[in-house]
N, CA and C atoms as a LAMMPS dump frame, in Angstrom:
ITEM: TIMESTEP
0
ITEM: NUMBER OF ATOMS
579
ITEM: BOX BOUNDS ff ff ff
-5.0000000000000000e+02 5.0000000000000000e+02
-5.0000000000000000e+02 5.0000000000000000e+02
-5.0000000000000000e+02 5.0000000000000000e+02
ITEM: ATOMS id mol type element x y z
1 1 1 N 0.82 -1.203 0
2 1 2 C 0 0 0
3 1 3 C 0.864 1.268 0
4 2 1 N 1.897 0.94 0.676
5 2 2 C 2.722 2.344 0.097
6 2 3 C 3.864 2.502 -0.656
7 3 1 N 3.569 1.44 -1.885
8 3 2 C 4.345 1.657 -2.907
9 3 3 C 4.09 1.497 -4.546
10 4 1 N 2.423 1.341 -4.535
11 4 2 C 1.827 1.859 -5.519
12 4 3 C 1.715 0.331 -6.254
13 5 1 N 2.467 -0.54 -5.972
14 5 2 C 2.385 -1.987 -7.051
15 5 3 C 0.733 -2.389 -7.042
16 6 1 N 1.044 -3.181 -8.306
17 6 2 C -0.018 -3.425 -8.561
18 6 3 C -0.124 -5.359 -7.991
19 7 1 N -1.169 -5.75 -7.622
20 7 2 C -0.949 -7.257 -6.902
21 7 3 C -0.223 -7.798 -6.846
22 8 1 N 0.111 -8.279 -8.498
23 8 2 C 0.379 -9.321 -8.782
24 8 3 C 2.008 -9.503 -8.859
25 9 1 N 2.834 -7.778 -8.668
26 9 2 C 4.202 -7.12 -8.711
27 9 3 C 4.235 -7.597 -7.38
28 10 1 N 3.531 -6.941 -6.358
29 10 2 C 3.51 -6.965 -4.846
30 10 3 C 3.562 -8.55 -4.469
31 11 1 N 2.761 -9.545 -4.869
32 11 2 C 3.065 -10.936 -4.513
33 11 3 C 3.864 -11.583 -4.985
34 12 1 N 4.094 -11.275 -6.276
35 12 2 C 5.651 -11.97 -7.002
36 12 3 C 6.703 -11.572 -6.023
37 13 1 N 7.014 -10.337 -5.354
38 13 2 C 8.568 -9.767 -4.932
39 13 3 C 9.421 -11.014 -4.802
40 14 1 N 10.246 -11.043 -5.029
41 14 2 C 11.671 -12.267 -4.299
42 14 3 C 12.229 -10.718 -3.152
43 15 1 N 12.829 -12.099 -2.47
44 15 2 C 13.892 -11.119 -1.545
45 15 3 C 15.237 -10.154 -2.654
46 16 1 N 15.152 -10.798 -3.34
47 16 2 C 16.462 -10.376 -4.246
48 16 3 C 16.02 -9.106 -5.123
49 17 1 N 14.582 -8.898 -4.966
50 17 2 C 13.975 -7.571 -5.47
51 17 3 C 13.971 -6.513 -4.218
52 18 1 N 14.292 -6.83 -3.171
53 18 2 C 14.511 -5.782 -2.23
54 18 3 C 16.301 -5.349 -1.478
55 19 1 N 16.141 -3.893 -1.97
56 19 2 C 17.443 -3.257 -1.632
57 19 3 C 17.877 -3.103 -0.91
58 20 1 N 17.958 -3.539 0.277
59 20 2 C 17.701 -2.151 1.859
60 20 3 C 18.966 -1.849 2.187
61 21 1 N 19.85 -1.547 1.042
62 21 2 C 20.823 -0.812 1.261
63 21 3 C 20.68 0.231 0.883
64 22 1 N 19.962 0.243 -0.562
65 22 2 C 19.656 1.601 -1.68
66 22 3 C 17.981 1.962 -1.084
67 23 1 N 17.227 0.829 -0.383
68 23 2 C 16.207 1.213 -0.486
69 23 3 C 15.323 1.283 -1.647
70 24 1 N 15.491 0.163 -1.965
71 24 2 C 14.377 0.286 -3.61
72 24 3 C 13.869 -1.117 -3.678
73 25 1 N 12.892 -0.908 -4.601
74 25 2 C 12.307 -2.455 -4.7
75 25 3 C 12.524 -2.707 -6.29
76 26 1 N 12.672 -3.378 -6.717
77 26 2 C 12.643 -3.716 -8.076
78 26 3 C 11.707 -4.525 -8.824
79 27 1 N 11.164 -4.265 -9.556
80 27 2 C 9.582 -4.662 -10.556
81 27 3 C 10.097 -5.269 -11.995
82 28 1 N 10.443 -6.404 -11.919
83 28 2 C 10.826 -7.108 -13.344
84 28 3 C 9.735 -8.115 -13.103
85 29 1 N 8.393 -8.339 -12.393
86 29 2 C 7.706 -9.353 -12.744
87 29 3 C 6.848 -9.448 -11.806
88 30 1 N 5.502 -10.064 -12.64
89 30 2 C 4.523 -10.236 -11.499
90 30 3 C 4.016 -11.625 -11.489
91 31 1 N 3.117 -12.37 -10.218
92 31 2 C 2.706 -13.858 -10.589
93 31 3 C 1.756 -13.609 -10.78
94 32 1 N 1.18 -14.003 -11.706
95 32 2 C -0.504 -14.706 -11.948
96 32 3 C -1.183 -15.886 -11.431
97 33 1 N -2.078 -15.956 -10.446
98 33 2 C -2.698 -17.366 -10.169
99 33 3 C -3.183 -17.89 -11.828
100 34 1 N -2.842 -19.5 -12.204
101 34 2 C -3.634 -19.903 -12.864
102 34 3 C -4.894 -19.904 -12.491
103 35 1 N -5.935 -19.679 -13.412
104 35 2 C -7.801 -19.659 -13.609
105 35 3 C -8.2 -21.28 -13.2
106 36 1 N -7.836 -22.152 -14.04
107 36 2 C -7.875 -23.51 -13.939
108 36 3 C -7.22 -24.733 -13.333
109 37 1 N -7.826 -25.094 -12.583
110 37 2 C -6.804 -26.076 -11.77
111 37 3 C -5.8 -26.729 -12.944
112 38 1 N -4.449 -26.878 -12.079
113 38 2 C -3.707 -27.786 -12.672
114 38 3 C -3.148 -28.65 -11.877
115 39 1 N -1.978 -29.905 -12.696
116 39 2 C -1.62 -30.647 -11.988
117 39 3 C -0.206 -29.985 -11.365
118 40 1 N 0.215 -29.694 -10.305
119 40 2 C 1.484 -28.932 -9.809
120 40 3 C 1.301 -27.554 -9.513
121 41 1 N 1.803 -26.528 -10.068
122 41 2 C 1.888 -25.052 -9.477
123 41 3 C 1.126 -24.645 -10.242
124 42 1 N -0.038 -24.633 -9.322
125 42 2 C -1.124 -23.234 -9.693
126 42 3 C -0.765 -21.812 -10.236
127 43 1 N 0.535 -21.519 -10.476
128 43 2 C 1.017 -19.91 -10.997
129 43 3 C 1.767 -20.019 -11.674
130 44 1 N 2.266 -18.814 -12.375
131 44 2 C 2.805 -18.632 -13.522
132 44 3 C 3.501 -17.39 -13.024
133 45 1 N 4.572 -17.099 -13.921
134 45 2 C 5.579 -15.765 -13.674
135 45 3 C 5.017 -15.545 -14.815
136 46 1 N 5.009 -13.649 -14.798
137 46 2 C 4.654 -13.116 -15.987
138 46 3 C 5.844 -11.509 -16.127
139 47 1 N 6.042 -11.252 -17.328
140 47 2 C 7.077 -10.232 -17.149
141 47 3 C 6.032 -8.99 -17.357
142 48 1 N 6.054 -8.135 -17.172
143 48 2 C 5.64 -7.245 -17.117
144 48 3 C 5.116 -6.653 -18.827
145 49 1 N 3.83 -6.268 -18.634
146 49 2 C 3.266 -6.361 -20.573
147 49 3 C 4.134 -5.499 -20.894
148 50 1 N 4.425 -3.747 -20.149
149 50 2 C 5.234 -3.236 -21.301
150 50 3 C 6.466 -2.749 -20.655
151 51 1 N 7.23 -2.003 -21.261
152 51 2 C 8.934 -1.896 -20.901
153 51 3 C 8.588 -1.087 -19.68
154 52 1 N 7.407 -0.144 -19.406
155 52 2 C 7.137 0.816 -18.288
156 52 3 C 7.263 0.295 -16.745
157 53 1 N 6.722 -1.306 -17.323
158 53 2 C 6.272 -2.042 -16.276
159 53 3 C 7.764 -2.745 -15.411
160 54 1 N 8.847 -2.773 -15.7
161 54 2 C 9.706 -3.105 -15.142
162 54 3 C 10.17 -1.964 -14.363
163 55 1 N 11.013 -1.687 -13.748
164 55 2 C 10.953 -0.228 -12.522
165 55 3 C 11.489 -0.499 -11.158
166 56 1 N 12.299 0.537 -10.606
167 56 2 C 12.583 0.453 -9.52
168 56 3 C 11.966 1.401 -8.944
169 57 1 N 11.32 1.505 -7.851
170 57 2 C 10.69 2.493 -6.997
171 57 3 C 11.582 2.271 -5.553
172 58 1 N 11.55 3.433 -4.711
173 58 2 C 12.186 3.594 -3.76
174 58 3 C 10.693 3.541 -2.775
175 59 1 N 11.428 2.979 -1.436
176 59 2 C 10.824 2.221 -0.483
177 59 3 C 10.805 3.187 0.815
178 60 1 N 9.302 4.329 1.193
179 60 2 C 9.085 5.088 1.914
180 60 3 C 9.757 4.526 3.424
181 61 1 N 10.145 5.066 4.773
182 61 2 C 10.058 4.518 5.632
183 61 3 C 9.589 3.294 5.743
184 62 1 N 7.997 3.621 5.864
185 62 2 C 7.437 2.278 6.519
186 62 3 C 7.25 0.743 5.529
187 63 1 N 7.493 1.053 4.468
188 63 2 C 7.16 0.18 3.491
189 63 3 C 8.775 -0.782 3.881
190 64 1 N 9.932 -0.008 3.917
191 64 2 C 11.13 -0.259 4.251
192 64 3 C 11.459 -1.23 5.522
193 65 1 N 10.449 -0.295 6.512
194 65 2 C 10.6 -1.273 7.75
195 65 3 C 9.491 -2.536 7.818
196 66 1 N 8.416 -2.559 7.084
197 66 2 C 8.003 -3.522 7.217
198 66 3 C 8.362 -4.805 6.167
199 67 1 N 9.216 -4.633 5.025
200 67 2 C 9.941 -5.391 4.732
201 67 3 C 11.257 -5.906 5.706
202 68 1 N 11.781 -5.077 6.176
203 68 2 C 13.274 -5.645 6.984
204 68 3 C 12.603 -6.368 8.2
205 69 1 N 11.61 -5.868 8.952
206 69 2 C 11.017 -6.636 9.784
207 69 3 C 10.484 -8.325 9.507
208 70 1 N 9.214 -8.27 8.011
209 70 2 C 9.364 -9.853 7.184
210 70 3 C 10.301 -10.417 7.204
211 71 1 N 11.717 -10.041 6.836
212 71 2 C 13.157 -10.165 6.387
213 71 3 C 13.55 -11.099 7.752
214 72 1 N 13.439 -10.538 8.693
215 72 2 C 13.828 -10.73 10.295
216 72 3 C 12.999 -12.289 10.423
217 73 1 N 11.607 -11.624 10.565
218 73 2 C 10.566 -12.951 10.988
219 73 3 C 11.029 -14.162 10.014
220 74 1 N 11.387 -14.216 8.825
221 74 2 C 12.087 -15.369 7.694
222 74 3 C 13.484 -16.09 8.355
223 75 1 N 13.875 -14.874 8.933
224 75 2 C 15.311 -15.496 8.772
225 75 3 C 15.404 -16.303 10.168
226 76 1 N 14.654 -15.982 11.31
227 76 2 C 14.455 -16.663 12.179
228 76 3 C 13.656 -18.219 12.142
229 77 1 N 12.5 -17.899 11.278
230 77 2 C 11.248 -19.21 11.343
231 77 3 C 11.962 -20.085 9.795
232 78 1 N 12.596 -19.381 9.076
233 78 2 C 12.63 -20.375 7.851
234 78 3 C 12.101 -19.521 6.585
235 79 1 N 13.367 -19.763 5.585
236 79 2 C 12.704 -19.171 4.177
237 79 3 C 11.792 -20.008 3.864
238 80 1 N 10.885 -19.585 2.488
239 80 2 C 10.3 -20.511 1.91
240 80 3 C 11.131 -21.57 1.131
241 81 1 N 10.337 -22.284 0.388
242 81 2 C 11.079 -23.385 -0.536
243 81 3 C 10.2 -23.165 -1.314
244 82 1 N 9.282 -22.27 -1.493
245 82 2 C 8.382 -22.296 -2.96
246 82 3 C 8.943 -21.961 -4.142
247 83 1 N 9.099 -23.076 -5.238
248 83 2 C 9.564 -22.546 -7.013
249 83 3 C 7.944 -22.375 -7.935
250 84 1 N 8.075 -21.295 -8.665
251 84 2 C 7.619 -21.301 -9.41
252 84 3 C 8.599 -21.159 -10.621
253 85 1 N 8.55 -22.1 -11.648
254 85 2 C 9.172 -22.073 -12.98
255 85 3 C 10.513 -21.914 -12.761
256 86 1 N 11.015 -22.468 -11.493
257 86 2 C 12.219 -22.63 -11.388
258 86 3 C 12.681 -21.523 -10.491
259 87 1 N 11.884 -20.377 -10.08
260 87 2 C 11.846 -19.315 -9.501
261 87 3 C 12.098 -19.616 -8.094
262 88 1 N 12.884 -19.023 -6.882
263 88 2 C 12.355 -19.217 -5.638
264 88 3 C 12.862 -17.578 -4.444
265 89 1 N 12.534 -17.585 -3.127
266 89 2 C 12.437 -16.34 -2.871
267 89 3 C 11.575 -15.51 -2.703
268 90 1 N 10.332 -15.94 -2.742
269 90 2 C 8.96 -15.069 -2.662
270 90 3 C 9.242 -14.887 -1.208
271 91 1 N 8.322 -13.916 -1.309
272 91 2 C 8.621 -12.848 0.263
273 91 3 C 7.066 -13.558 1.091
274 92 1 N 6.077 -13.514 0.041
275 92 2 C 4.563 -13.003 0.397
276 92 3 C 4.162 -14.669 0.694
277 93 1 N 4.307 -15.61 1.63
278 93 2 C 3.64 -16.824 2.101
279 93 3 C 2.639 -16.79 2.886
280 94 1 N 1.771 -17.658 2.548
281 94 2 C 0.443 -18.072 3.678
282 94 3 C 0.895 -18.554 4.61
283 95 1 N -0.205 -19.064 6.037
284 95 2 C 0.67 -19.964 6.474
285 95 3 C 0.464 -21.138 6.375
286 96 1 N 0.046 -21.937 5.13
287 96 2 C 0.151 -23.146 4.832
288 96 3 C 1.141 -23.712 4.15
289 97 1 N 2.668 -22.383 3.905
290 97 2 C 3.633 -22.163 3.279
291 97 3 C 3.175 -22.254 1.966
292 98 1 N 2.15 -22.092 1.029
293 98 2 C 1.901 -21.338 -0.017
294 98 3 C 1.97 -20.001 -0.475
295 99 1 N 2.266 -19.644 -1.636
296 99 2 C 2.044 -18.364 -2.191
297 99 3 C 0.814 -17.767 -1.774
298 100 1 N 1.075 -16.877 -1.667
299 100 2 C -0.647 -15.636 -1.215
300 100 3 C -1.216 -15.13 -2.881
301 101 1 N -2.214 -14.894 -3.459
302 101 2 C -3.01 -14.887 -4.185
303 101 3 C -3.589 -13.682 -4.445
304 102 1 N -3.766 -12.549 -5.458
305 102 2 C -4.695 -11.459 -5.115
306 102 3 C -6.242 -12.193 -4.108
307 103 1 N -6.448 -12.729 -4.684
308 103 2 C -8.127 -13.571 -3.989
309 103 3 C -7.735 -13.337 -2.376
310 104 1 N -6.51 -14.014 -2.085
311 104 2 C -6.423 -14.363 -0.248
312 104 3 C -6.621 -13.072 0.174
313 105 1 N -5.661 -11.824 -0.784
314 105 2 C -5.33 -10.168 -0.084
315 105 3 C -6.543 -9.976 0.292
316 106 1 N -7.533 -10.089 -0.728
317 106 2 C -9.06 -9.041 -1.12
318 106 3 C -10.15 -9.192 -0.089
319 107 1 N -9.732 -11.205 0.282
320 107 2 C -10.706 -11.477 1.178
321 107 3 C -9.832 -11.417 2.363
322 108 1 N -8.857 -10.912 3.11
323 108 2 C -8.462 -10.562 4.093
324 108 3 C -8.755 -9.283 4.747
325 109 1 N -8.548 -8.329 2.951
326 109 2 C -9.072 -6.92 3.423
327 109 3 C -10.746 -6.604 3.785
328 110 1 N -11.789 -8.029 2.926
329 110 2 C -12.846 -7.831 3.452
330 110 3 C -13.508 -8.382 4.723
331 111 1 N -12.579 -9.175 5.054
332 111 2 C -12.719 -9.439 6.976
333 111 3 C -12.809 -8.264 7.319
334 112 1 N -11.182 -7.463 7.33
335 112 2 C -10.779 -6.805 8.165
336 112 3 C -11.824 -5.857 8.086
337 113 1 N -12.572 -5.499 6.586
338 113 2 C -13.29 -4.418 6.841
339 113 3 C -14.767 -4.388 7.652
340 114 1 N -15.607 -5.634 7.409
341 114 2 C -16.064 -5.795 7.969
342 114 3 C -16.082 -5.641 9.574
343 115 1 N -15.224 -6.479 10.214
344 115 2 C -14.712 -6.3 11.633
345 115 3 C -15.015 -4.964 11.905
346 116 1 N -14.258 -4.16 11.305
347 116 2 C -14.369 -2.373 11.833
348 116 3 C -15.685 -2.177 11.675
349 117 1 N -16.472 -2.817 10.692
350 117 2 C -17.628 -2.227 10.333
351 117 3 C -18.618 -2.177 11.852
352 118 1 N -18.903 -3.462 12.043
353 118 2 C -18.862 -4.174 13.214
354 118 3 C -19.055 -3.176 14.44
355 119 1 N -17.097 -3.281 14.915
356 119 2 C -16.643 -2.715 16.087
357 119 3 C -17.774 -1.015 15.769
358 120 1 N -17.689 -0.449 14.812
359 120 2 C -17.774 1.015 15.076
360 120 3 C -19.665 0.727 15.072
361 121 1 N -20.259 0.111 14.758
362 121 2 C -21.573 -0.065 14.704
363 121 3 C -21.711 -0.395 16.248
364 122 1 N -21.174 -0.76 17.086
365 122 2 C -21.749 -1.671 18.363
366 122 3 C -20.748 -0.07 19.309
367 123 1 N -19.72 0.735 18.815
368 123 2 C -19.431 1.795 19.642
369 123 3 C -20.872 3.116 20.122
370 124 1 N -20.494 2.939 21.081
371 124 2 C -21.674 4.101 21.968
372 124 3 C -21.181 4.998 22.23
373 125 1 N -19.981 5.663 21.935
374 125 2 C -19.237 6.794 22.09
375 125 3 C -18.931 7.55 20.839
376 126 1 N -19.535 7.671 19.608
377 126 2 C -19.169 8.225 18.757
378 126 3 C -20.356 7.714 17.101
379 127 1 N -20.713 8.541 16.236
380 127 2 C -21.275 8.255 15.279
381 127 3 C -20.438 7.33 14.722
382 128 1 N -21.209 6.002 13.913
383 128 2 C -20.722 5.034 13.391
384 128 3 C -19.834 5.391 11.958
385 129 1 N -18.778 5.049 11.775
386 129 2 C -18.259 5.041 10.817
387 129 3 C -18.161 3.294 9.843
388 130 1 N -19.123 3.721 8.272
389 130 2 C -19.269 2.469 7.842
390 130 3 C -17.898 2.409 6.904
391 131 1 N -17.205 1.456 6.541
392 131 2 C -16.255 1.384 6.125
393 131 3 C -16.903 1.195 4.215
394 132 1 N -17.006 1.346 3.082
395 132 2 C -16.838 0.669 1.799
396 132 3 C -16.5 -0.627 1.656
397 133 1 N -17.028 -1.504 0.64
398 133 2 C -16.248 -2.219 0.095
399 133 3 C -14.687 -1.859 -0.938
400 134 1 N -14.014 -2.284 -0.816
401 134 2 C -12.441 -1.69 -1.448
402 134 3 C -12.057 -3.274 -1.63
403 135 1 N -10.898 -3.528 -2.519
404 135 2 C -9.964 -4.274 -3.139
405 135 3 C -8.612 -3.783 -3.314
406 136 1 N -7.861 -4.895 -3.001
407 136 2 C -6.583 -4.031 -3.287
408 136 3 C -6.061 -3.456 -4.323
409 137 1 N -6.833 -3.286 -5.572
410 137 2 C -6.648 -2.383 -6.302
411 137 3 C -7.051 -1.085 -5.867
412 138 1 N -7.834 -0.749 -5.276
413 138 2 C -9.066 0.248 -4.985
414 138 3 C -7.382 0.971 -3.823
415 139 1 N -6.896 0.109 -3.302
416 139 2 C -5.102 0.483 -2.502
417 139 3 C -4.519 1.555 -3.294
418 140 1 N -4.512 0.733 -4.695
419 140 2 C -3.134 1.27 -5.039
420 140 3 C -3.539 2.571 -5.885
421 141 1 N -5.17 2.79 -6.177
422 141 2 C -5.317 3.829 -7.011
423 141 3 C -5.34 5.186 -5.348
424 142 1 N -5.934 4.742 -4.446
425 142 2 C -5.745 5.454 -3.596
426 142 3 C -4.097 6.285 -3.566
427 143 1 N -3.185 5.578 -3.154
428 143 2 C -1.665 5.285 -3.319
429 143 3 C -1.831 6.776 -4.679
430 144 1 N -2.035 6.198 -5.847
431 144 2 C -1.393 6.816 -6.803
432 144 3 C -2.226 8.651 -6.661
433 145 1 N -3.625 8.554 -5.877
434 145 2 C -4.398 9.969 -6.344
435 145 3 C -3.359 10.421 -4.892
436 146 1 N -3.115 9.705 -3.754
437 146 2 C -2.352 10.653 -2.91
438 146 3 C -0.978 11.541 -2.966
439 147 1 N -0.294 10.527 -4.069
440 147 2 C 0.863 10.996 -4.815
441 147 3 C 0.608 11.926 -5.652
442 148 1 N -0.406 11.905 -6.393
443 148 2 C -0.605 13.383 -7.265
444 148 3 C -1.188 14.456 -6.517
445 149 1 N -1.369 14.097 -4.915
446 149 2 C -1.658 15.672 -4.524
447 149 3 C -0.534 15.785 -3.97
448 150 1 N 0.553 15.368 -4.038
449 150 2 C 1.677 15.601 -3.287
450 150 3 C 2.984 15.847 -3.937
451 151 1 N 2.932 15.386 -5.197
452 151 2 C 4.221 15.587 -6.671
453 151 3 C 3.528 16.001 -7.425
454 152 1 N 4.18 16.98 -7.908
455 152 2 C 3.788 17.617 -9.219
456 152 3 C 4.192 17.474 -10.918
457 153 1 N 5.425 16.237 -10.046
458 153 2 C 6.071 15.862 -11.468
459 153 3 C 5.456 14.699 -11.93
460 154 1 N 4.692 14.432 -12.844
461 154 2 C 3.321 13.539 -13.542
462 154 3 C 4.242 12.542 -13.956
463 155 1 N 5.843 12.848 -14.637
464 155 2 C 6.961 11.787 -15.12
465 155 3 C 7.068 10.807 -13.924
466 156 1 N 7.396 11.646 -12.722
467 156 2 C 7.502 10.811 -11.794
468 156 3 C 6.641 9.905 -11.435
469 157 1 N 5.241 10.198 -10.844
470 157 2 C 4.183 9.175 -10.86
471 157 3 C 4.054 8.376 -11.716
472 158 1 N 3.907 8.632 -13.019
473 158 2 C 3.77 7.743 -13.918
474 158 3 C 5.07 6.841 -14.005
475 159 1 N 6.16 6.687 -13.474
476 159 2 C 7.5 6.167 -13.571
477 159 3 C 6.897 4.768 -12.111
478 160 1 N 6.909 5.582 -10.68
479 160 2 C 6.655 4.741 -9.814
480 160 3 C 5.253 3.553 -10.078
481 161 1 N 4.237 4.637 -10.854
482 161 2 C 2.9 3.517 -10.811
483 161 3 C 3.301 2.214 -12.088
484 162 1 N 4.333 2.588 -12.942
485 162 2 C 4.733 1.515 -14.002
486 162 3 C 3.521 1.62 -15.223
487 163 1 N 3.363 2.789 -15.438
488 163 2 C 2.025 3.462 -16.436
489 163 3 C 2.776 3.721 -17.878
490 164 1 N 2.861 3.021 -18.498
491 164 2 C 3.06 3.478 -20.139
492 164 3 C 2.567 4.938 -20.742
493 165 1 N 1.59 5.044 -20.908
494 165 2 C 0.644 6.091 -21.676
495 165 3 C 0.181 7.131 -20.047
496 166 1 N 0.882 8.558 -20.516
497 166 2 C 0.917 9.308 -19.582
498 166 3 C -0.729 9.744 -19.239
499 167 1 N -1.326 9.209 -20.528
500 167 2 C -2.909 10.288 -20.32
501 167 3 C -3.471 9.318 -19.333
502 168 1 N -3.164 7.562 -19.483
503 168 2 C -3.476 7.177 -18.321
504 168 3 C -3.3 7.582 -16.716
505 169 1 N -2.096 7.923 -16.806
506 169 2 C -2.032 8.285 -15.49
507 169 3 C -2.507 9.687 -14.936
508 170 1 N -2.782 10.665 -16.281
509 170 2 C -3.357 11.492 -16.352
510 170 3 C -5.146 11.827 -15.923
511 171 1 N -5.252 11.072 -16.798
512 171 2 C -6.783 11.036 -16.286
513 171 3 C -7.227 9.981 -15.552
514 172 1 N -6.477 9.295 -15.074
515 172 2 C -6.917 8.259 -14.254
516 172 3 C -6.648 8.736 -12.655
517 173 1 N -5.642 8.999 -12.463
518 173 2 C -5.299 8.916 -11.335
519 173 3 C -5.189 10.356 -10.704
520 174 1 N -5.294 12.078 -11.352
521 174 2 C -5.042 12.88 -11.193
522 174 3 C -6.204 13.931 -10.368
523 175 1 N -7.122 12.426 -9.737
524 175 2 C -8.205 13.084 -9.066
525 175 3 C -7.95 13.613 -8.283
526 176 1 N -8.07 14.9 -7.875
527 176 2 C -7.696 15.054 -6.613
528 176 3 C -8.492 15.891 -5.624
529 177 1 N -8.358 15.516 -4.061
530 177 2 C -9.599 15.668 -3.392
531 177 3 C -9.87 17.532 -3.052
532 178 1 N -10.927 17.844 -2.973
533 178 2 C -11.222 19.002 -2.842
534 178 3 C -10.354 20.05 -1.297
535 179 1 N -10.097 19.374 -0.863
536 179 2 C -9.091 19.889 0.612
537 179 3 C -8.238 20.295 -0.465
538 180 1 N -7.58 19.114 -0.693
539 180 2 C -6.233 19.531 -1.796
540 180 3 C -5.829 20.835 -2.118
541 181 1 N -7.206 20.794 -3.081
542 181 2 C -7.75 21.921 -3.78
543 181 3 C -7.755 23.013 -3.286
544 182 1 N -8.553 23.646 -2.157
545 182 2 C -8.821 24.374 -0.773
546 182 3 C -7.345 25.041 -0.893
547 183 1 N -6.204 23.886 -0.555
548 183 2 C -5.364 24.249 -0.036
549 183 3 C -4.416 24.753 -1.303
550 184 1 N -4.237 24.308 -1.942
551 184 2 C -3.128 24.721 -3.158
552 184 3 C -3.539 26.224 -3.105
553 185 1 N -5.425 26.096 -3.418
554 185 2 C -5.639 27.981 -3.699
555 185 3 C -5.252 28.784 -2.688
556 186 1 N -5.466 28.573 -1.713
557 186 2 C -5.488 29.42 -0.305
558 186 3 C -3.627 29.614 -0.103
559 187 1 N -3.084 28.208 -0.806
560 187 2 C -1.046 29.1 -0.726
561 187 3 C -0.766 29.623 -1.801
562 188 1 N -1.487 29.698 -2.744
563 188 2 C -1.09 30.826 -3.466
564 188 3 C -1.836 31.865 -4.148
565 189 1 N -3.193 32.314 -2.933
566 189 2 C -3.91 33.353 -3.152
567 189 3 C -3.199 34.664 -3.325
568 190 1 N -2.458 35.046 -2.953
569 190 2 C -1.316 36.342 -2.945
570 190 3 C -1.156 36.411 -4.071
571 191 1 N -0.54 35.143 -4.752
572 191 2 C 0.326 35.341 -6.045
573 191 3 C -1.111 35.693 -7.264
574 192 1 N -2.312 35.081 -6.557
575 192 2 C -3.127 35.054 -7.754
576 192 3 C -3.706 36.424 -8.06
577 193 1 N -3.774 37.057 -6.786
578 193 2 C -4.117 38.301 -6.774
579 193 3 C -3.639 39.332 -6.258
C-alpha cells in the first residue's frame, strides 16, 4: 500500500527484489494465479506487458521497515522453498507455506473491513463510521491519487505507478480531493491576486 504496485508485482517480490541498502524495490515481474486447476503449481511468472512495467521504486520509511522486519521474521522461522518455474524467494507466504493470491489479499481486506464495520456499529461513544467495500486495487489507485496531490512531477508518478501512456495516469489517477484543492488555492492566493 505504500508503494503503488499493482498485486500481482507486490506478490511476485523475491527477496532479491529488495534493496535495503539503496532502499528500492525492483519490478521485473509479477505472478498470476492460474484460472484452472492444474496438476502442480497453480502460478505462472509473468514479465511485465510493457517496458514501463519493469521499474525500480524507492521504499518510503514504513514500506522499508516492514519489509526488513518480514526479512527478520524469515530469517528466524525459515525461508520458503516455494519454485515457481524454477523461480524461488517469494517474500509473500500463507501460512500453509503457499504463495498468497490477489483472492487471499481481497478477502483478508474484506474481513478486516467488515470487523471495523462491526466494532464502530456496536461503539456508543461516537457516530458510526461504515467502512466501503475496497480491493486491493481500490489500494493502489488510492496510493497513486495521494501521490498526485503531493508531486507535481506527472513523469515521476507515472515512472513509480509503471504506467506506459501518460494520459493514463493522467486522467486516471489525477483526481484530486477538494481539501487539496482548498489548499493549493489558499497558498497561493497572494500570487493570484
Amino acid at each position: 500500500c505504500g508503494s503503488g504496485m499493482r498485486s500481482g508485482e507486490c506478490l511476485g517480490l523475491l527477496w532479491d527484489n529488495i534493496d535495503f541498502e539503496e532502499r528500492t524495490i525492483t519490478i521485473d515481474h509479477s505472478i498470476v494465479a492460474l484460472r484452472e486447476s492444474t496438476v502442480g503449481c497453480p502460478y505462472h511468472i509473468s514479465e511485465p506487458k510493457t517496458e514501463s512495467g519493469i521499474r525500480t521504486i524507492p521504499m518510503i520509511d514504513e514500506v522499508y521497515n516492514a519489509f526488513l522486519d518480514e526479512y527478520r521474521r524469515q530469517e528466524e522461522s525459515g525461508w520458503s522453498n516455494i519454485a515457481v518455474e524454477g523461480i524461488t524467494g517469494f517474500i509473500f507466504i500463507n501460512k500453509e507455506d503457499r504463495l498468497m493470491n490477489k483472492q487471499n489479499v481481497n478477502r483478508a481486506i474484506e474481513r478486516i473491513r467488515i470487523a471495523c464495520n462491526e466494532h464502530s456499529l456496536r461503539s456508543k461513544d461516537r457516530k458510526p463510521v461504515i467502512i466501503p467495500h475496497f480491493s486491493s486495487h481500490h489500494i493502489r489507485h488510492t496510493f497513486c491519487s495521494r501521490l498526485c496531490e503531493n508531486e507535481c512531477n506527472i513523469k515521476v508518478i507515472q515512472s513509480i505507478m509503471g504506467q506506459t501512456d501518460i494520459r493514463t495516469t493522467m486522467e486516471v489517477y489525477s483526481e484530486v480531493s477538494t481539501r487539496r484543492l482548498k489548499e493549493s488555492l489558499k497558498e497561493h492566493q497572494e500570487k493570484l491576486m
